[in-house]
C-alpha positions in Angstrom: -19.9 5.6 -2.3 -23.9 5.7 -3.1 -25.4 3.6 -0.7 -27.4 2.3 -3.4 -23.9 1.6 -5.4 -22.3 -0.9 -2.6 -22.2 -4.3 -3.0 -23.7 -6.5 -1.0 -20.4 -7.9 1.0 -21.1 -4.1 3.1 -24.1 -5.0 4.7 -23.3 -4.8 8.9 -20.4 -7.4 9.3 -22.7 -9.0 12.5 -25.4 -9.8 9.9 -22.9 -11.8 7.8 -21.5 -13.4 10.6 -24.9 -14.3 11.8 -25.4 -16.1 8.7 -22.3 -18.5 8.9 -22.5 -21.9 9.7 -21.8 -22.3 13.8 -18.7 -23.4 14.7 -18.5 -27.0 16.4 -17.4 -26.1 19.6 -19.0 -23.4 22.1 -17.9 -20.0 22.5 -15.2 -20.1 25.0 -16.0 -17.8 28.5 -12.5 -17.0 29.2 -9.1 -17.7 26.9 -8.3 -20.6 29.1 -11.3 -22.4 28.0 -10.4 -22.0 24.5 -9.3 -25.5 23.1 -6.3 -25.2 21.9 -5.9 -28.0 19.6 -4.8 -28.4 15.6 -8.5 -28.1 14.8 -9.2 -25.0 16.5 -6.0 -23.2 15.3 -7.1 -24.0 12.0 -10.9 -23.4 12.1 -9.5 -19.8 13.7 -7.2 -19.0 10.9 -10.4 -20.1 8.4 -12.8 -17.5 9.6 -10.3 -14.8 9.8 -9.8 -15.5 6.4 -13.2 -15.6 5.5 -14.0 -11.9 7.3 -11.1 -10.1 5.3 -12.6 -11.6 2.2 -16.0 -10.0 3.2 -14.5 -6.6 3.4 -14.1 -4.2 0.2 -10.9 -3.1 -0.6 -9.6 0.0 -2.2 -6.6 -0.6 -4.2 -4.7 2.3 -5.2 -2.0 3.5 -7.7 1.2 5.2 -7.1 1.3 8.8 -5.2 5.2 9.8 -5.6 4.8 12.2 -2.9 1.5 13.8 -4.3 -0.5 14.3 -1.0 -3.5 16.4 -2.7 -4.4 13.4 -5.4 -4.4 10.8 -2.4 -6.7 12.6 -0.2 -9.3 13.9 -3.2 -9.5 10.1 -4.0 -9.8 8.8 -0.1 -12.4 11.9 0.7 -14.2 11.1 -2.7 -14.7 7.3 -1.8 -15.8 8.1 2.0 -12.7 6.7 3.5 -11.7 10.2 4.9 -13.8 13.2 6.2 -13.6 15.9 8.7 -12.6 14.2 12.0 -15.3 13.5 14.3 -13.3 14.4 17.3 -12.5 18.0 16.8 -15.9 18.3 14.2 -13.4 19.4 11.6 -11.3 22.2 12.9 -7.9 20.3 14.0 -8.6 21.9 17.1 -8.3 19.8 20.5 -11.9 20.1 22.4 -10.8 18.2 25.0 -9.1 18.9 28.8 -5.6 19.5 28.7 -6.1 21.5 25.9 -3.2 21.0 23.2 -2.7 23.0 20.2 -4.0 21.2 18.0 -6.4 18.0 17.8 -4.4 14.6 17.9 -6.7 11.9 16.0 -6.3 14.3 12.9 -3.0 15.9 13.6 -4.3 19.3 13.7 -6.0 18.6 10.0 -9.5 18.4 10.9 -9.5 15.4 8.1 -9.0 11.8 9.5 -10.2 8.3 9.0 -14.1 7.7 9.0 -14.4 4.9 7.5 -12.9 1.3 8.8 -15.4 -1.3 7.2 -13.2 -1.5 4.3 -9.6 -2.0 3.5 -7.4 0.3 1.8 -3.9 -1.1 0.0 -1.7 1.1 -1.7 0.5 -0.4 -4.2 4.0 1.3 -3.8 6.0 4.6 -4.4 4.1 6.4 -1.8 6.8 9.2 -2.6 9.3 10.1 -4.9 12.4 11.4 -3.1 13.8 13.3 -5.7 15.8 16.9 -4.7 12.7 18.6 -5.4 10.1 16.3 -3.6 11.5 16.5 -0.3 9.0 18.4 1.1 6.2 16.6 -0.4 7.6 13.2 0.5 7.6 14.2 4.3 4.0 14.8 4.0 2.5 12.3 2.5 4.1 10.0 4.8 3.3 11.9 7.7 -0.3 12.0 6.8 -1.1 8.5 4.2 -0.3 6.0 7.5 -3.3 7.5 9.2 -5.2 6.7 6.3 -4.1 3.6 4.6 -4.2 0.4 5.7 -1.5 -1.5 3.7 1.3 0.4 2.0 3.3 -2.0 -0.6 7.3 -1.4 -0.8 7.8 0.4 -4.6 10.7 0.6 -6.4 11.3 4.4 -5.4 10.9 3.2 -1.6 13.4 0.7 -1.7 15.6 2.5 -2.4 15.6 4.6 1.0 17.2 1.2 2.4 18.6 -0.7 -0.5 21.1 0.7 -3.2 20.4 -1.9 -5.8 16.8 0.6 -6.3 19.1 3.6 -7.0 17.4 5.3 -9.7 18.4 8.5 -11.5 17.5 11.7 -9.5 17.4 9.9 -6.1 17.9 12.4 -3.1 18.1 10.7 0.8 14.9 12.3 2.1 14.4 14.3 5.0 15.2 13.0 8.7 10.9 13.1 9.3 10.4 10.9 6.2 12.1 8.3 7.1 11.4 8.4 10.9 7.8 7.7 9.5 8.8 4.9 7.3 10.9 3.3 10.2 7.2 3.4 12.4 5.3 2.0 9.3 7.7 -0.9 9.1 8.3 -1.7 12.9 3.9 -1.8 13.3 3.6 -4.3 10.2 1.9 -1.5 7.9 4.2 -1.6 5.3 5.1 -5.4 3.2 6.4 -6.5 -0.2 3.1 -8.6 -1.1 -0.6 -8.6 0.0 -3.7 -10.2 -0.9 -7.2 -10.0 -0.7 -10.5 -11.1 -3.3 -7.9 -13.8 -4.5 -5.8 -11.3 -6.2 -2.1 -10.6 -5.6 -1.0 -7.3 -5.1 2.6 -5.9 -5.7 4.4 -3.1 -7.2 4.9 -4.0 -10.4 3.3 -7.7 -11.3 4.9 -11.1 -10.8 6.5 -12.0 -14.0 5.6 -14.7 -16.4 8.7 -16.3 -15.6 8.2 -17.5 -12.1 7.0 -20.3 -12.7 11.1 -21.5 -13.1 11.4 -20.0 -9.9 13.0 -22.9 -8.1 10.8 -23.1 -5.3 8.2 -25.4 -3.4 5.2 -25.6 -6.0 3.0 -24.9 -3.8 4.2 -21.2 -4.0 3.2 -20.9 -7.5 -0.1 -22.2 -7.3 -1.5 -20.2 -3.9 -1.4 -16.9 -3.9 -1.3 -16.7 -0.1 1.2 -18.9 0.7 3.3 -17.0 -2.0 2.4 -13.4 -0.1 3.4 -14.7 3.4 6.7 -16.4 1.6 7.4 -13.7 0.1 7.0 -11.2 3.5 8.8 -13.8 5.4 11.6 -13.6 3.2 11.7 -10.4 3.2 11.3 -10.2 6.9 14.7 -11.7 7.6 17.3 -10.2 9.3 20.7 -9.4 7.6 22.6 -11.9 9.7 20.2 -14.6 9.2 19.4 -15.6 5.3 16.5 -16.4 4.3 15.2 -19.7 3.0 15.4 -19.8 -0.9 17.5 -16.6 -0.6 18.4 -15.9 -4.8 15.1 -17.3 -5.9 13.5 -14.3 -3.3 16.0 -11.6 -4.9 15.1 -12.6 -8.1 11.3 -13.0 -8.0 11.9 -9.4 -6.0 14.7 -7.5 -6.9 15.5 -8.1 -10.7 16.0 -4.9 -13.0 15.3 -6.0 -16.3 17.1 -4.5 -19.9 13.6 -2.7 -20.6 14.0 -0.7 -17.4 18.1 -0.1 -17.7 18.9 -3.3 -15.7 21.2 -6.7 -16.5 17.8 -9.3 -16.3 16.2 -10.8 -18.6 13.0 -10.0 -16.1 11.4 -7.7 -13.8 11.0 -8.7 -10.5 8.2 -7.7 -8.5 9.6 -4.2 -7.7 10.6 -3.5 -11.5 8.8 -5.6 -14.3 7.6 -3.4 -16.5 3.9 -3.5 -17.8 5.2 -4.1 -21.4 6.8 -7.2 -19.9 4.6 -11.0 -20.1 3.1 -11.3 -16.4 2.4 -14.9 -14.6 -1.1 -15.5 -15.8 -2.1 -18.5 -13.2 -3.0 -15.5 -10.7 -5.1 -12.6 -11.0 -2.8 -9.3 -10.4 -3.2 -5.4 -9.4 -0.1 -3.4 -9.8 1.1 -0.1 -11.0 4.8 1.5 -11.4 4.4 1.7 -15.2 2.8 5.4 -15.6 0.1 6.1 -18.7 -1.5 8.9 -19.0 -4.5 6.4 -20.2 -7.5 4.5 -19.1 -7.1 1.1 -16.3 -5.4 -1.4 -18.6 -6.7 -4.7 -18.4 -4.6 -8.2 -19.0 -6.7 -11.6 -20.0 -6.2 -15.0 -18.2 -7.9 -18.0 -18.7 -8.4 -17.4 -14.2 -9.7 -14.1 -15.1 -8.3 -10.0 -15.8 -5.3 -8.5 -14.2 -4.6 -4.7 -13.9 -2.1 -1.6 -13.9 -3.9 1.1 -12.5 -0.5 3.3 -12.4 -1.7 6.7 -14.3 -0.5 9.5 -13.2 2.5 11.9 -13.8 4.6 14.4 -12.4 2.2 17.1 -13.7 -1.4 15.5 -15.0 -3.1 15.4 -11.2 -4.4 11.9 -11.8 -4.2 8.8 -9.1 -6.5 5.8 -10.3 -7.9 3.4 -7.7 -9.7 0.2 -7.9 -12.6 -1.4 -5.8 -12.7 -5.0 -4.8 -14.1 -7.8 -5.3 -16.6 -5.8 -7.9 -13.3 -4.5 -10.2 -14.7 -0.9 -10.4 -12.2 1.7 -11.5 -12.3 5.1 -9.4 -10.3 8.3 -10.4 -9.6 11.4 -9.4 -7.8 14.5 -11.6 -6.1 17.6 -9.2 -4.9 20.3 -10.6 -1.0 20.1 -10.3 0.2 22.6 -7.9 3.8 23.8 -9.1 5.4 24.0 -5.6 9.0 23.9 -4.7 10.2 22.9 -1.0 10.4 25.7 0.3 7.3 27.1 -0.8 5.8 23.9 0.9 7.2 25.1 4.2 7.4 28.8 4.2 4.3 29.1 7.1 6.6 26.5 9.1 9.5 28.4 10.2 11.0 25.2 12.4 10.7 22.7 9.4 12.0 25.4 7.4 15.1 25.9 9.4 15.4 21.9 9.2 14.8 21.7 5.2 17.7 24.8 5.1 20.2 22.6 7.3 19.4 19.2 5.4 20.1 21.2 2.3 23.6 22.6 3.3 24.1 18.7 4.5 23.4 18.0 0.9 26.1 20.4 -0.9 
């Protein structure tokens, strides 16, 4: 991003803190001096709050497994570069020497840019019988770069056969040892929120506000995300509070997508369905090859950034809080699995296996 092009919220985060009101009681010297009352908790809670709003974030559209789109959009806005502990050449410069350089996984690309946020909305891959290779890869590589990765439709179904969808294929062993380390270190949740917008898959239908739950839900957007996380958060043995109104609001498959409902839940609604208009929204899972479309509210515009397609190279992204559209176009690369692994004689072997597994 042009320097000249960012907004103001990325001036040097001590600057802005610098210019917040003091806090009423003093720095503490050691945690045992903190003062830990109601007030403090709460004061706490505040100014964390108030930093993540400071920070930009990148939202971005569904990948299904397409690797090469996600890092031409992540090197184009800055977020990635050539890692600054090997210079660039995935080689490891440092004693014991290794085969390759660990930050960037032997890449020479990593993360070089932490002062803003990056969400990405869901379908990270596609798991499909020809996607298996791809899949592996962009979860091997989008953790590293991505802050926040949203459950999608195509996801869920890795753990949950009500997402079934046609063309499904159990991925590889790799992939979902990835997705098992995403989920156990927080990284991957159902809802997230930042710039007081809500971000999930597909949109929160019009038709939760009959949700029977506590109000308050319907009218704070963070209380809703950290609900709705909760929720899903449960273990099997212990069910969650509000259990069917959580399915629902999640899980619903509605008519227009094949389903029994009446509406899409958060993981299926379709674009072409009414969306809950009291919050401003980012989603994606309904793919048009077209420009970011944009839904009117009385609190303001909601989005679908979802563009791309098996073979038109495009993954759309969105900057926040200034609601600027990004893009990038990559040639599709017509690779099958094998062709994705043919320098890789030990992942090879592995894909050959799986693939007897399979018939």
């Amino acid at each position: 991003m042009p320097a000249d092009a960012r907004p103001d919220t990325l001036r040097p985060m001590s600057t802005q803190l610098a210019e917040k009101p003091k806090v009423a009681y003093a720095h503490p010297a050691t945690l045992e001096d903190v003062p830990w009352n109601e007030d403090t908790l709460e004061e706490m809670a505040r100014t964390y709050k108030e930093i993540r709003q400071v920070k930009p974030t990148l939202v971005i559209g569904d990948c299904h497994g397409h690797l090469d789109r996600l890092e031409a959009l992540l090197t184009q806005e800055g977020i990635i570069g050539a890692c600054p502990a090997c210079g660039g050449t995935g080689d490891d410069l440092s004693p014991p020497e290794s085969e390759f350089c660990a930050p960037c996984n032997g890449t020479g690309i990593a993360r070089i840019n932490r002062d803003v946020e990056v969400v990405q909305l869901g379908d990270l891959g596609h798991y499909g019988a020809d996607t298996m290779g791809k899949d592996r890869l962009i979860w091997e590589y989008a953790p590293r770069w991505v802050d926040v990765i949203l459950w999608g439709n195509h996801d869920r179904a890795i753990i949950d056969g009500r997402h079934f969808f046609m063309g499904y294929q159990k991925p590889l062993p790799e992939t979902t040892r990835a997705i098992d380390q995403a989920i156990l270190k927080g990284q991957i949740r159902i809802a997230y929120t930042a710039h007081g917008f809500l971000f999930t898959h597909a949109g929160l239908h019009a038709c939760f506000k009959h949700q029977k739950i506590p109000v308050e839900l319907k009218r704070d957007i963070g209380q809703l995300v950290d609900w709705l996380n909760e929720c899903d958060g449960w273990s099997a043995n212990e069910p969650a509070p509000d259990e069917d109104e959580f399915l629902a609001i999640v899980n619903a498959i509605s008519r227009m997508r094949g389903g029994p409902c009446d509406a899409g839940g958060i993981l299926w609604r379709d674009a072409r369905e009414s969306y809950y208009p009291d919050f401003r929204q980012v989603f994606g899972h309904t793919a048009r090859d077209t420009t970011c479309r944009t839904y009117e509210s009385p609190v303001g515009n909601s989005y679908c950034i979802d563009v791309g397609d098996k073979h038109n190279g495009r993954l759309m992204g969105m900057w926040l809080p200034d609601e600027r559209v990004v893009e990038v176009h990559v040639p599709e690369k017509m690779r099958d699995l094998h062709e994705l692994t043919q320098d890789d004689p030990v992942l090879d072997e592995v894909v050959e296996k799986y693939s007897q597994f399979l018939r």
